[in-house]
C-alpha positions as a Python dict, from the first residue, in 0.01 Angstrom:
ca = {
    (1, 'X'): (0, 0, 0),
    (2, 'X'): (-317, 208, 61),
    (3, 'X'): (-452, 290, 473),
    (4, 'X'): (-735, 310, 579),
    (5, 'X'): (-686, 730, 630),
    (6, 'X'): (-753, 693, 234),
    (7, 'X'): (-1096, 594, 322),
    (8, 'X'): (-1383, 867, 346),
    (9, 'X'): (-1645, 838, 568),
    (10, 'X'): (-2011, 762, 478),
    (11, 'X'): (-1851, 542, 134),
    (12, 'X'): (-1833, 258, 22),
    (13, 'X'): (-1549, 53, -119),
    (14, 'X'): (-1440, -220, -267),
    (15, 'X'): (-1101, -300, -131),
    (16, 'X'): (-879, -614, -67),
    (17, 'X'): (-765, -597, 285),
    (18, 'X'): (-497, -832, 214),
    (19, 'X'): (-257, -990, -64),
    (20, 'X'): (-436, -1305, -229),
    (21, 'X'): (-753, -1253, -26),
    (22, 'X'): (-1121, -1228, -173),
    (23, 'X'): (-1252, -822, -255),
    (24, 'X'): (-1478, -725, -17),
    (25, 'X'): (-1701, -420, -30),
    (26, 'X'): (-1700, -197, 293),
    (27, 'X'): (-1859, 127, 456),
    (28, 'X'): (-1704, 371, 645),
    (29, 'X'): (-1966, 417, 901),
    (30, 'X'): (-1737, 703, 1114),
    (31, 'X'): (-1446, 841, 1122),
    (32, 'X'): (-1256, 988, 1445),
    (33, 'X'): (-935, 1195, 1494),
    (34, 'X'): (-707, 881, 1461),
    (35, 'X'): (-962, 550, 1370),
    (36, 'X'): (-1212, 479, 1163),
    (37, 'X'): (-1539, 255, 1190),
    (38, 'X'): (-1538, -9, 884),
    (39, 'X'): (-1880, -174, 811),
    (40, 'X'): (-1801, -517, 581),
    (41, 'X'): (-2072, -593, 391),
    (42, 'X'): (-2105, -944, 476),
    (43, 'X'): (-2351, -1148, 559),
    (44, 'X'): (-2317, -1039, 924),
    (45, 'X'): (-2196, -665, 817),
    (46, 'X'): (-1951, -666, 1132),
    (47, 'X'): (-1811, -383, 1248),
    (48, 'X'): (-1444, -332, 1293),
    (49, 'X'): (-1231, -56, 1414),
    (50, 'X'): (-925, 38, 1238),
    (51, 'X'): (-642, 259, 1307),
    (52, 'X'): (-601, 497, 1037),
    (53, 'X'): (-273, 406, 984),
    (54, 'X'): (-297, 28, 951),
    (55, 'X'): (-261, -83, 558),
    (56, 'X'): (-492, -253, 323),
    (57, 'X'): (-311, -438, 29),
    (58, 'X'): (-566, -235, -214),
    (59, 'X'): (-870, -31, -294),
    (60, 'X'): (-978, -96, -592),
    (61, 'X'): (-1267, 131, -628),
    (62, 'X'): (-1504, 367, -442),
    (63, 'X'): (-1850, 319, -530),
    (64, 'X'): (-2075, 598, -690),
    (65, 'X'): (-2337, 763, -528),
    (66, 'X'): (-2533, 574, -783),
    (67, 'X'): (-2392, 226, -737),
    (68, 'X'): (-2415, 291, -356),
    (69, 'X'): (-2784, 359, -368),
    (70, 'X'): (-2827, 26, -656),
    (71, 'X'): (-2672, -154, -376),
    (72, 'X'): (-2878, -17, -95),
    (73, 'X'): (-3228, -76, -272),
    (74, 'X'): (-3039, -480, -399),
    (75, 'X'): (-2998, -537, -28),
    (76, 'X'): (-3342, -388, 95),
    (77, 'X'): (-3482, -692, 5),
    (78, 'X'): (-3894, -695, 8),
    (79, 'X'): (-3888, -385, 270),
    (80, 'X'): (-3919, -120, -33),
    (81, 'X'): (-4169, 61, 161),
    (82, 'X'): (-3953, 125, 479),
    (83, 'X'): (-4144, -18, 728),
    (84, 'X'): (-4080, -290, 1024),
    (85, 'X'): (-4290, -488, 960),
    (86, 'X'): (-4068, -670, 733),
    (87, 'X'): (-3927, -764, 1010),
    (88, 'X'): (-4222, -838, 1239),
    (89, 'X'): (-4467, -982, 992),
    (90, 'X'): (-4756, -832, 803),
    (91, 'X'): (-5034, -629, 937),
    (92, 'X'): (-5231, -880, 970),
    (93, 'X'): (-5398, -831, 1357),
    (94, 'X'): (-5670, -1039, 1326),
    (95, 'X'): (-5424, -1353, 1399),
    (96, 'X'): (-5237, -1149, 1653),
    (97, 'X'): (-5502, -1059, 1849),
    (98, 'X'): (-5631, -1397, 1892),
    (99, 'X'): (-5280, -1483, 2078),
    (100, 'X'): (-5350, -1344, 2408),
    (101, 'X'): (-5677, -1329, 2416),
    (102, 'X'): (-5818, -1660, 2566),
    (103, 'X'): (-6172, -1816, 2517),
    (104, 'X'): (-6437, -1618, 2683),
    (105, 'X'): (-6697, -1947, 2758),
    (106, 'X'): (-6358, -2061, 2970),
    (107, 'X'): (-6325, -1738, 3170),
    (108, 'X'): (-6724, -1755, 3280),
    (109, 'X'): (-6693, -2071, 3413),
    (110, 'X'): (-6353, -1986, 3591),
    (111, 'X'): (-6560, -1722, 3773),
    (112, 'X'): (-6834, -1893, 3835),
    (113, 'X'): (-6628, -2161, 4017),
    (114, 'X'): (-6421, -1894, 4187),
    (115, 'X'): (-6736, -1736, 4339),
    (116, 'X'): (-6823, -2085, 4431),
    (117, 'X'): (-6579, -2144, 4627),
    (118, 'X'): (-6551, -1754, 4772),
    (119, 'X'): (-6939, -1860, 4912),
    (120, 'X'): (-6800, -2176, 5057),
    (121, 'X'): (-6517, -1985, 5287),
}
């Protein structure tokens, strides 16, 4: 049985953690004196802690620097570019803009009222 020590950080692998189990593919995101940080490339790419010690039933192969960067552009998805806005929608302002801002006719007749009633007092 292989350990995690095997493992070197900042690579991925494809490894089965345990007997009969599915292959996962995994990145060692750090490394300390006795653990090491395992990012599983799962839909949720958890993080885990391992001690360096603790067994894995296989690894079957580290990925190239090659296949590592095919996988990192594969799960990019439409962000190719870099940018955040994948994340918080396209530079479009125009609509954005128009969010907060509320309808000018409505705030002159707010005031007007407001002074209305200020004269009233």
């Amino acid at each position: 049985m292989a350990t995690y020590n095997e493992l070197s950080e900042g690579k991925y692998y494809v490894i089965q953690e345990l007997e009969n189990t599915t292959l996962e593919l995994v990145f060692v995101s750090m490394a300390t004196e006795k653990c090491v940080l395992i990012e599983f490339q799962d839909e949720d790419q958890t993080l885990t802690w391992y001690r360096k010690t603790d067994e894995i039933f296989e690894i079957v192969e580290e990925l190239t620097e090659e296949q590592a960067v095919l996988y990192e552009t594969i799960t990019a998805g439409d962000d190719s570019d870099g940018d955040d806005d994948f994340f918080w929608g396209d530079d479009d302002e125009d609509e954005d803009d128009d969010f907060w801002d509320m309808d000018d006719d409505e705030d002159d007749d707010d005031d007007d009222d407001e002074r209305v009633i200020a004269i009233k007092n």
